[in-house]
C-alpha positions in Angstrom: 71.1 21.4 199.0 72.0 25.2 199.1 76.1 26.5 199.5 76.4 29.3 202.0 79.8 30.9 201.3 80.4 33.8 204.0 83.5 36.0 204.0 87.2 35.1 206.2 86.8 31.6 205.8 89.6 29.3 205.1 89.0 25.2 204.2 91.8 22.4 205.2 95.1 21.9 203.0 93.4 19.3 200.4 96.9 17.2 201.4 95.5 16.9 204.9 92.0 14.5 205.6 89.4 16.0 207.2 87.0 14.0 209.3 84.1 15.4 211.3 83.0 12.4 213.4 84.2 9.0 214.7 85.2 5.8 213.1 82.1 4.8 211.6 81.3 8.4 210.3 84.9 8.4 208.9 84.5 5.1 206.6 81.1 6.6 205.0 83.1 9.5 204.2 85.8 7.8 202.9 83.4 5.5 200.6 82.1 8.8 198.8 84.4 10.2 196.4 83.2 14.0 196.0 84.5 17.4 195.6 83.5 20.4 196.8 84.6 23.3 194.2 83.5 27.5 194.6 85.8 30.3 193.4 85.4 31.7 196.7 88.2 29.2 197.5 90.8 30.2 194.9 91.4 29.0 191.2 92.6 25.3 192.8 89.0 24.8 194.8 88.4 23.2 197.8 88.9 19.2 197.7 87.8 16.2 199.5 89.2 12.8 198.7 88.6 9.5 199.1 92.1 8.6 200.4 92.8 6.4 197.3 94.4 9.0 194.3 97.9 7.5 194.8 98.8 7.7 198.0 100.9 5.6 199.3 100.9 4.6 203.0 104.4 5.7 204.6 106.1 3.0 207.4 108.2 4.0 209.9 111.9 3.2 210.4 111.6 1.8 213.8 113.3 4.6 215.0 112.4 5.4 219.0 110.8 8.9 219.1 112.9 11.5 221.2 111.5 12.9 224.2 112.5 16.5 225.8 112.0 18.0 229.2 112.8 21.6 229.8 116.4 22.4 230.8 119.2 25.2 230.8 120.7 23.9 227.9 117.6 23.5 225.4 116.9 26.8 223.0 113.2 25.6 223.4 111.4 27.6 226.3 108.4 25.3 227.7 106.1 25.3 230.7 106.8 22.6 233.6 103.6 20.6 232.3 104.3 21.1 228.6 106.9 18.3 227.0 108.3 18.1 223.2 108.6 14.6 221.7 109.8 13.9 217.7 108.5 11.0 215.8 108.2 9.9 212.4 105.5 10.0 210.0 103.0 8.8 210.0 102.6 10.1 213.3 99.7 8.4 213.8 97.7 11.2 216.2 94.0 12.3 215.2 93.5 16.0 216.6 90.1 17.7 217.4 89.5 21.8 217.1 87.3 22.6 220.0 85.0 25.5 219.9 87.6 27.8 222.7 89.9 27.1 219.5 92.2 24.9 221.4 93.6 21.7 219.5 94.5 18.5 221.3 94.8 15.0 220.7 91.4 13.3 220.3 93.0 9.4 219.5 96.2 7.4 218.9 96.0 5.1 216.3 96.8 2.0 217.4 100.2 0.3 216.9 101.0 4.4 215.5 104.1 6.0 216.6 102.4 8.0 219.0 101.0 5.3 220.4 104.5 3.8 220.8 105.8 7.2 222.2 103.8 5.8 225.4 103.9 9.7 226.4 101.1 11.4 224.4 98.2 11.2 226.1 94.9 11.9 224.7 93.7 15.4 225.9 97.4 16.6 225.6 96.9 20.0 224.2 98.9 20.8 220.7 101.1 23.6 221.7 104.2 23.9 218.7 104.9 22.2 215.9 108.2 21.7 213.1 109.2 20.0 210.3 112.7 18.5 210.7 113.6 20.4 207.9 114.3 23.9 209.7 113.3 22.9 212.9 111.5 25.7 214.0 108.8 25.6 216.4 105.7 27.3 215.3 103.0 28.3 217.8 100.1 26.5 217.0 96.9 29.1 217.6 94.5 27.7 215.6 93.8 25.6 213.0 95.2 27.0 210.6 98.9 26.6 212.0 98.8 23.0 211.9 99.3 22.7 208.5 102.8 23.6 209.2 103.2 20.1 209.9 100.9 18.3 207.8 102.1 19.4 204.5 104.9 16.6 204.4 103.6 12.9 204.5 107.6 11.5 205.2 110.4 12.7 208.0 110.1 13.5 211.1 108.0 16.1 213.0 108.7 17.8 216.5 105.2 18.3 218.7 105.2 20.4 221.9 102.3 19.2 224.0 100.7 20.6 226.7 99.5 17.8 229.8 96.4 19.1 231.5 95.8 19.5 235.4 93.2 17.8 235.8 92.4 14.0 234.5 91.2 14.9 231.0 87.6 12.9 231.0 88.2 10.4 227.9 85.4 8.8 228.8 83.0 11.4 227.4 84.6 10.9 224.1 82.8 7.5 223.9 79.4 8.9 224.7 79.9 11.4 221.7 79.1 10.6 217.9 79.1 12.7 214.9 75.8 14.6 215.9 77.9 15.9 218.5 80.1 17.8 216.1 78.5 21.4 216.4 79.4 23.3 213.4 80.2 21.2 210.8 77.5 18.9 210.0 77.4 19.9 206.5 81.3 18.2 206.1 82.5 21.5 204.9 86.2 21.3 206.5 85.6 25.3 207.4 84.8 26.6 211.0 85.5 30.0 211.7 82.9 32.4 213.0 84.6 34.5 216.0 87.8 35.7 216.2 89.0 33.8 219.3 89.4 30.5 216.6 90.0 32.2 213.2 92.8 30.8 212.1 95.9 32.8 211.6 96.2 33.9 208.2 93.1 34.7 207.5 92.1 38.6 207.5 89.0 40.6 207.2 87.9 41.3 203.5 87.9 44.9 202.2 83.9 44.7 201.7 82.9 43.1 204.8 82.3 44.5 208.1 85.4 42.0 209.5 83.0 39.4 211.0 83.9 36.4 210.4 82.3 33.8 208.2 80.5 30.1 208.5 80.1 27.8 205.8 77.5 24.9 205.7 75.4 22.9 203.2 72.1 23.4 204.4 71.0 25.3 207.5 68.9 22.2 208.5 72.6 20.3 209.2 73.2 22.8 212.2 71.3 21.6 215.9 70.0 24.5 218.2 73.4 25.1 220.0 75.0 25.7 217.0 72.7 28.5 215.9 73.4 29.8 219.9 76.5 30.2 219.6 76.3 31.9 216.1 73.5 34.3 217.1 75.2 35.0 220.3 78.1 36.1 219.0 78.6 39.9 219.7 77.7 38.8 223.6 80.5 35.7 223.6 83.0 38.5 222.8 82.2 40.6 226.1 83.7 39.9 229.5 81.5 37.7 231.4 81.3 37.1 235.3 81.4 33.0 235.7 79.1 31.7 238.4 80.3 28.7 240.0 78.0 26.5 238.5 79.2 22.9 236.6 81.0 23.5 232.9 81.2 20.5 230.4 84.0 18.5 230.7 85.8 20.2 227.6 84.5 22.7 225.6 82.2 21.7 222.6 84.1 20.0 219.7 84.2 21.5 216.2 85.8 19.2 213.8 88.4 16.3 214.3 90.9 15.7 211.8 94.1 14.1 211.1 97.1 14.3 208.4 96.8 10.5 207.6 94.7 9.1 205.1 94.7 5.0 205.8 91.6 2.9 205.3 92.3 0.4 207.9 93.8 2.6 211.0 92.3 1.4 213.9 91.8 4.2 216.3 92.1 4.6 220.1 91.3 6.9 222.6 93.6 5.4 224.9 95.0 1.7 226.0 93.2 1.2 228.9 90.6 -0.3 230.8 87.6 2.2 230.1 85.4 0.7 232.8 88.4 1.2 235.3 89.2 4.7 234.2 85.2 5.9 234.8 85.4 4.5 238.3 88.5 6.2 238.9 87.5 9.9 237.7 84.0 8.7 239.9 86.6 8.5 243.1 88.4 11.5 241.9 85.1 13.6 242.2 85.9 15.5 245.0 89.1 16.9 244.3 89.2 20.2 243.3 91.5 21.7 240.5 92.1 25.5 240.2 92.3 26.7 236.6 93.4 30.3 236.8 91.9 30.8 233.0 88.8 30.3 233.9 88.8 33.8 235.4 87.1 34.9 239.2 84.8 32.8 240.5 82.0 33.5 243.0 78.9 32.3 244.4 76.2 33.8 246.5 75.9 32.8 249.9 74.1 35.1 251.8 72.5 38.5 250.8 75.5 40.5 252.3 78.3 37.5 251.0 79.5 36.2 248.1 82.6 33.6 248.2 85.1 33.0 245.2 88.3 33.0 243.7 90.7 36.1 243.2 90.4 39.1 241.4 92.4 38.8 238.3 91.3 42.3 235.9 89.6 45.7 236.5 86.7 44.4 234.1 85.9 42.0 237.6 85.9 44.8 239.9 83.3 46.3 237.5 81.3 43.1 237.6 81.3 42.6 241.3 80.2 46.4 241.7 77.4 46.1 239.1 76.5 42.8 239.2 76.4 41.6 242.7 76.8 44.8 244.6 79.7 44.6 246.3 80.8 47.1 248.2 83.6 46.1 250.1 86.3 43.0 249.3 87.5 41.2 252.1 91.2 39.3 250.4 93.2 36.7 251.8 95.6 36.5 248.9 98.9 37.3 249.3 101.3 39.9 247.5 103.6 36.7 246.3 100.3 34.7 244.8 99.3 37.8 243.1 102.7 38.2 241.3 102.6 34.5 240.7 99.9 34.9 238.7 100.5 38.1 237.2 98.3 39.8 239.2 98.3 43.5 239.0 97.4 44.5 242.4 97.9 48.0 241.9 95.4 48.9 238.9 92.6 46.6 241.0 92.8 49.0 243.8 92.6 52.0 241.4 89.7 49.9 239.9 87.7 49.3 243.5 88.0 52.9 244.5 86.9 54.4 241.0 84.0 51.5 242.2 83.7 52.6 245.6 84.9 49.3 246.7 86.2 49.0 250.1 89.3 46.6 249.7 90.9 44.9 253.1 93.9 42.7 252.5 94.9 40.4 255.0 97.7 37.8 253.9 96.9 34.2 255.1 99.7 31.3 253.5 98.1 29.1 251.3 97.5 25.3 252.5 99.2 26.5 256.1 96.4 24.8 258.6 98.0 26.6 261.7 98.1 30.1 259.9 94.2 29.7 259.3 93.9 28.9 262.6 95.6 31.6 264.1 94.4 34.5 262.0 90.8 33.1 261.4 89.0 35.1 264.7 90.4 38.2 263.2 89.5 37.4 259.8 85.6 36.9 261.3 85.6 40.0 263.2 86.4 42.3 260.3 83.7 40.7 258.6 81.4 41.0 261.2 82.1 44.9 261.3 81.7 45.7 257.4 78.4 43.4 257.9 77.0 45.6 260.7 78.0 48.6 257.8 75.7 47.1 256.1 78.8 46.6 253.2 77.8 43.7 251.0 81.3 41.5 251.2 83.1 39.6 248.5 85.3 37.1 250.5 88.2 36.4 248.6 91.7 34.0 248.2 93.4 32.9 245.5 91.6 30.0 244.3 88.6 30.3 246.5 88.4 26.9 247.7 89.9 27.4 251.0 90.8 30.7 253.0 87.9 32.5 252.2 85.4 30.0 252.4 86.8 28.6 255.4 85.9 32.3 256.9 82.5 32.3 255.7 81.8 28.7 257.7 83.7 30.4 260.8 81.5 33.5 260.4 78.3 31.2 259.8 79.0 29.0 263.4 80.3 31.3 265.8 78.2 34.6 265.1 74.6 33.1 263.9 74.8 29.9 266.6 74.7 27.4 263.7 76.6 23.9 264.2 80.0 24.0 262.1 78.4 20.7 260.6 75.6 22.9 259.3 77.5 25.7 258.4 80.0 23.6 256.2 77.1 21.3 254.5 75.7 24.9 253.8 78.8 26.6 252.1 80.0 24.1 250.3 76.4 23.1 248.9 76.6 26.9 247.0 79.9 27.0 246.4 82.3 24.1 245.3 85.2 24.5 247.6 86.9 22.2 250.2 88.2 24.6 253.4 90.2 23.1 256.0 87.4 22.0 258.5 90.0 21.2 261.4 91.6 24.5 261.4 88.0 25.8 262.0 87.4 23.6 264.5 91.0 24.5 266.4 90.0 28.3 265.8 86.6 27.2 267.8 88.2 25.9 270.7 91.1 28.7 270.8 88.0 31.3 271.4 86.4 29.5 274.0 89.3 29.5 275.7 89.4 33.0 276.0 86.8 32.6 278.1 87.1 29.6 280.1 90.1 31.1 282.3 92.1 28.1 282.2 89.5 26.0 283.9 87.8 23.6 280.7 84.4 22.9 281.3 83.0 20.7 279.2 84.1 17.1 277.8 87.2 16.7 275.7 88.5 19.0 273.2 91.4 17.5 271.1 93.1 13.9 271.1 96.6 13.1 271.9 98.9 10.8 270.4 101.9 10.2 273.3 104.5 8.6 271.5 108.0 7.5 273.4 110.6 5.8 270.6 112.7 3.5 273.0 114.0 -0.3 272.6 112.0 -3.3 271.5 111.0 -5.4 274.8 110.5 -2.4 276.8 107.7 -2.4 279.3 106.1 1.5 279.3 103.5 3.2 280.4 102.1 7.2 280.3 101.9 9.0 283.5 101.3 12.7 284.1 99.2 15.3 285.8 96.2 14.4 283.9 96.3 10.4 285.3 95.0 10.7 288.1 97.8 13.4 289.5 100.8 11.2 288.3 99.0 8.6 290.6 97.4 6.2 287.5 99.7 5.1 285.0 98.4 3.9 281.3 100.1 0.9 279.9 101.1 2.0 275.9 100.5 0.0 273.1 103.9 -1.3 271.0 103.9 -0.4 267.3 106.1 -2.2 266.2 110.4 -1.5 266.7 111.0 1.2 269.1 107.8 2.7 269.1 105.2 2.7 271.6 101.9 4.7 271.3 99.4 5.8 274.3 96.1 7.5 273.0 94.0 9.9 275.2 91.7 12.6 274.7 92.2 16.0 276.8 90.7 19.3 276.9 92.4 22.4 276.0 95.1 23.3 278.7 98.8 22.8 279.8 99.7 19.3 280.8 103.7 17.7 282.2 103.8 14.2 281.7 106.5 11.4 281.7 106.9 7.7 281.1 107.9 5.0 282.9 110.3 2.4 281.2 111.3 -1.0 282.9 110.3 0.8 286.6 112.6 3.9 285.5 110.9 7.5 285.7 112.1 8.8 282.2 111.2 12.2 279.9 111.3 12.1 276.3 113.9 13.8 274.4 111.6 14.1 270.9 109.5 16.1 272.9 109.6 19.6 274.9 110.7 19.6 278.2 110.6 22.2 281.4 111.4 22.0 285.2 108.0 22.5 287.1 108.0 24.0 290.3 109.7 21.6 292.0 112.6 21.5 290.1 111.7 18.3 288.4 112.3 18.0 284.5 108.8 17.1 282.6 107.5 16.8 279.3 105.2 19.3 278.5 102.3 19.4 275.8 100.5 22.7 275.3 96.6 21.4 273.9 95.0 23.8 272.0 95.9 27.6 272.4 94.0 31.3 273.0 92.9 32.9 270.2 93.6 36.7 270.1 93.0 39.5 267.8 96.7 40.0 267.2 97.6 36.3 266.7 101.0 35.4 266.5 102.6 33.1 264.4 105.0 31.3 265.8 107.4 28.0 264.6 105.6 25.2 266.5 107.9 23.2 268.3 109.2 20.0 267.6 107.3 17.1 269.0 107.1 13.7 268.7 103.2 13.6 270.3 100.5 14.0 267.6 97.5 16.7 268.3 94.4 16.1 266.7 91.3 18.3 267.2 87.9 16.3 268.0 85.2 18.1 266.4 81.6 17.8 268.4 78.5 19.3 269.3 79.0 22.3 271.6 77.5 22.4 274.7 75.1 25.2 275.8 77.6 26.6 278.2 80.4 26.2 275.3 78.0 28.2 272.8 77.6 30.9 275.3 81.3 31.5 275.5 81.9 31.0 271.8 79.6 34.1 270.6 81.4 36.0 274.0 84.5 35.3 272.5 84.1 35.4 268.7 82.6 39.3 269.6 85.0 40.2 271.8 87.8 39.6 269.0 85.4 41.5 266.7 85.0 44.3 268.9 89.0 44.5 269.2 89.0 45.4 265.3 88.7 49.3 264.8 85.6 49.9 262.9 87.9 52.6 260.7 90.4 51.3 260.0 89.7 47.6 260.8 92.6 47.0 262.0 93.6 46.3 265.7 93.0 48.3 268.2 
């Protein structure tokens, strides 16, 4: 066995018990009573114990732990999904060091006071620390800051925790063993070797170059992704554009360790059901979770298109110009999203015309169904006009799961004749995303109407919920210009209490109906209502709209009735009039300054 002793490395408090695998690689470790000495360390050395040289296990004093949230009053500034709790040692948490430097909570030990917290969670991210003592939060950056709290086996301790987004996968946890650990195999409690995880107080040395160090045994204890990620090290430090292809569920982990030293804790990654929590993150598969540190996003979808997330630095306007050629960036984001996420809008403009990167903003609200609608033709058109540029187009939103995707599909069914079916499959096989598939299909039908001259040809475009809220008992039917010319009532189905429901489909168009309660000719004052021509008052239901290439946005009415688009194959007739209309928007966008003409 050889010693490799590198410069800016820094070993574990010898108060605090390292561990660098899971339960059973913990009691070999503890079995062996060894030291590991070097005066690279300092004149004390660096120690490893067996966890029986005195020490004493500390009880609690069954004292709750205290809880904080954020508010006006607390000195303590926190994020909405970070928390603070205080317990008593032993606090009976095992942490891991992951290789992006983070630490969180790997397990609870059971019957711990964490455990009995019934707040910590395992995946929580370790944020800040105190001792009781001052009780000073310290930001915990690395390793090295958590022996801040570690130091002292009795009191209390304050933790500020970070709760992530998504469901942390535990379950992965269970698959892992101590091979697993990447870098320290040789159980040398020392992992530093970038300077994203050096710990804090650890600087370069006078007679290195400032790298930083790694310490192991014997090479032979490090597997081939540890050696990538050492050799590789001058290229992890430059910006890199992220594909949209799968990550691991959490980034590599480096060592887990814990203040405690107990030979009987029985440790935990959680008290639950593990067979129930797998099938749960199995249903939660297709939900999609934006993490804005991940940084922009894209995938390749055509030659001329590429789909993502936002724009977040200059470095990824240079990266979209030399990477994927971009010359031109079509951005649904908003000016308040941008500031929301810090955003600076201004330098990324500078940034696309030092790139000669043509940058169109057009606003659409996030999550807003109607407002895709709406603005989607236009949207199309102006990428349809830097397309016959032959611009190659980065299609942009926020989080790129939505707007810009969403105009990609649109782009794909109404300019290239492909079914939205096969359009959708097609974008969301490159590119994980999840864009809202009825506003498409309302945009589809608003188009064809521009064409159709108020006379539908075709079968049925949307379905139509008719619902009257009247007395229990009540006999009621549906009658309007679409039965039959007010000639063939429907009978509508009770709900339950007042409400009664009558289901029909309908194309797009302007209808006036009414119901008929107990023999009475009644309208419905949850829904609109206008005189027609004779002077009668009606309900009236506007189905589906006309799309335009200055759309506005108006506050829908109230209405009781539900609207719900059918989505189905077009007929040939319908397909002709779609590609009229979709090109008629896009020939209403000014090639110069794609805008309106």
């Amino acid at each position: 066995m050889c010693s490799l002793q590198l410069s800016n490395c820094r070993g574990f408090n010898h108060q605090s018990t390292f561990a660098a695998g899971f339960p059973s690689a913990e009691k070999k470790l503890r079995r062996s009573n060894f030291a590991i000495r070097s005066s690279f360390w300092g004149g004390g050395g660096l120690n490893l114990y067996d966890g029986k040289g005195g020490e004493k296990r500390q009880r609690s004093n069954g004292r709750d732990p205290r809880v904080f949230a954020m508010s006006s009053s607390t000195e303590f500034k926190m994020n909405l999904n970070e928390y603070m709790v205080t317990l008593d040692k032993p606090l009976g948490i095992r942490f891991a060091l992951s290789l992006d430097g983070k630490v969180f909570v790997h397990a609870l030990r059971k019957g711990g006071n964490a455990e009995k917290s019934r707040i910590i969670m395992v995946g929580d991210t370790l944020k800040k620390a105190s001792e009781s003592s001052d009780g000073k939060l310290i930001e915990i950056k690395d390793f090295g800051d958590t022996e801040t709290f570690t130091k002292e086996k009795s009191g209390s301790c304050s933790l500020v925790l970070e709760r992530p987004f998504s469901p942390f996968p535990i379950h992965q946890l269970f698959l892992l063993n101590d091979l697993d650990i990447l870098f320290n195999r040789g159980r040398v409690p020392v992992t530093t070797w970038n300077k994203t995880i050096r710990a804090s107080n650890l600087g370069a040395s006078a007679e290195s170059s400032g790298n930083c160090g790694f310490a192991v045994f014997c090479p032979k204890f490090l597997n081939s992704r540890g050696w990538k990620y050492l050799n590789d090290e001058s290229k992890n430090e430059k910006p890199q554009m992220a594909k949209n292809s799968p990550d691991l569920p959490f980034s590599p982990l480096v060592a887990i360790f814990t203040a405690e030293v107990s030979e009987d804790a029985e440790w935990a990654h959680g008290s639950f059901p593990l067979e129930e929590y797998v099938k749960a993150l199995e249903r939660s598969k297709g939900e999609l979770y934006y993490d804005h540190s991940l940084g922009m996003r894209y995938s390749k979808i055509t030659e001329q298109i590429h789909v993502g997330s936002c724009i977040q630095t200059e470095e990824d306007v240079e990266i979209l110009s030399t990477t994927a050629g971009v010359t031109a960036v079509l951005n649904f984001q908003s000016a308040s999203e941008a500031a929301n996420w810090e955003i600076d809008s201004n330098s990324i403009n500078e940034a696309c015309q030092k790139s000669n990167i043509l940058m169109i903003s057009y606003p659409i609200r996030d999550g807003d169904s109607f407002d895709i609608r709406k603005k989607l033709p236009f949207c199309v058109g102006v990428l349809l006009r830097l397309l016959k540029k032959n611009h190659r187009v980065y299609v942009t939103c926020t989080t790129g799961f939505d707007r810009s995707p969403a105009c990609v599909i649109a782009y794909l069914h109404w300019m290239t004749d492909t079914s939205l079916h096969a359009a959708y499959n097609f974008v969301t096989g490159l590119h994980s995303c999840k864009p809202d598939r009825p506003a498409i299909a309302w945009a589809t039908w608003d188009l064809i109407a521009m064409v159709e001259s108020g006379n539908p040809d075709g079968p049925s475009t949307h379905a139509v919920t008719f619902v009257w809220n009247g007395h229990e008992g009540e006999d009621v039917a549906l009658v309007g210009d679409f039965t039959g010319n007010w000639k063939e009532p429907i009978k509508a189905v009770h709900k339950g209490g007042p409400r009664y429901e009558v289901e029909i489909r309908l194309p797009q168009g302007k209808y006036y109906y009414k119901y008929i309660t107990n023999g009475d000719w009644r309208h419905s004052t949850a829904s609109p209502i206008e005189r027609d021509d004779s002077g009668n008052v009606n309900n009236v239901i506007v189905v589906g709209d006309i799309a335009s290439v200055k759309p506005s946005v108006q506050q829908q009415k109230k209405d009781a009735n539900i609207i719900k688009v059918i989505e189905r194959p077009l007929t040939e007739n319908e397909r002709f009039m779609l590609a009229k209309a979709a090109r008629c928007v896009a020939f209403g966008v000014c090639p110069i300054k794609l805008a309106p003409k």
